[in-house]
C-alpha positions, 0 to 999 in steps of 0.5 A: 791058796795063801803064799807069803807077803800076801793081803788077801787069798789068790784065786786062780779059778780056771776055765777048762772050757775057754778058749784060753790057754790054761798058762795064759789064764794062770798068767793072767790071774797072777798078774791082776793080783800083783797089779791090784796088790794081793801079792807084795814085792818078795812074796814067795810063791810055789814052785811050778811043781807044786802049783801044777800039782794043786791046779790040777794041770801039766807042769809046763803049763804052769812053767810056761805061764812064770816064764811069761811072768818072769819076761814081763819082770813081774816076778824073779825065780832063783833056785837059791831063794825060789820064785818071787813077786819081783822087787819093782822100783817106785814110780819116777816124779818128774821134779819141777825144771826151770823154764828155758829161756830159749824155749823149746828151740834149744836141743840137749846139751848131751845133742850138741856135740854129737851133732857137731861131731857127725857135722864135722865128719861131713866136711860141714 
């Protein structure tokens, strides 16, 4: 099965025989193909329908896999513009800080007062 923005053909082959739920299968098919970059951020994918339709599967099953799918935050459904491979930001790089001169000793500026404020509370 091909979708939008996709690389290369998503092959979701699923075990009837397994002791995996066929939504866990599906979940997981789904997510390997995001992870391994088949599937791009705002590639569209099917509606629960009609991706049961063409496993051959309960629409809850397939329903219950993007729901894991979408509390993971791998993909976002909108009833406006359907279900989509969710818009990931890119990875953080920590930039390079300047050495403290007091090492590791010295707490966040952001901690001092807080502290300060709860010691100040104590009578301390």
């Amino acid at each position: 099965m091909y979708y939008g923005n996709v690389n290369k053909p998503l092959n979701l082959n699923l075990d009837r025989t397994a002791k995996i739920p066929l939504a866990e299968q599906i979940r997981r098919g789904v997510t390997k193909a995001i992870e391994g970059g088949v599937l791009e951020p705002g590639a569209r994918f099917p509606s629960w329908q009609d991706l049961a339709a063409e496993l051959g599967v309960a629409r809850g099953t397939v329903r219950t896999a993007y729901e894991k799918l979408a509390a993971a935050q791998l993909i976002e459904a909108s009833r406006a513009t359907g279900t989509r491979v969710a818009q990931r930001p890119r990875a953080v790089i920590k930039s390079e800080q300047p050495p403290d001169m007091l090492g590791d000793r010295r707490l966040p500026f952001a901690v001092v007062p807080l502290i300060a404020s709860n010691n100040s509370r104590k009578g301390i």
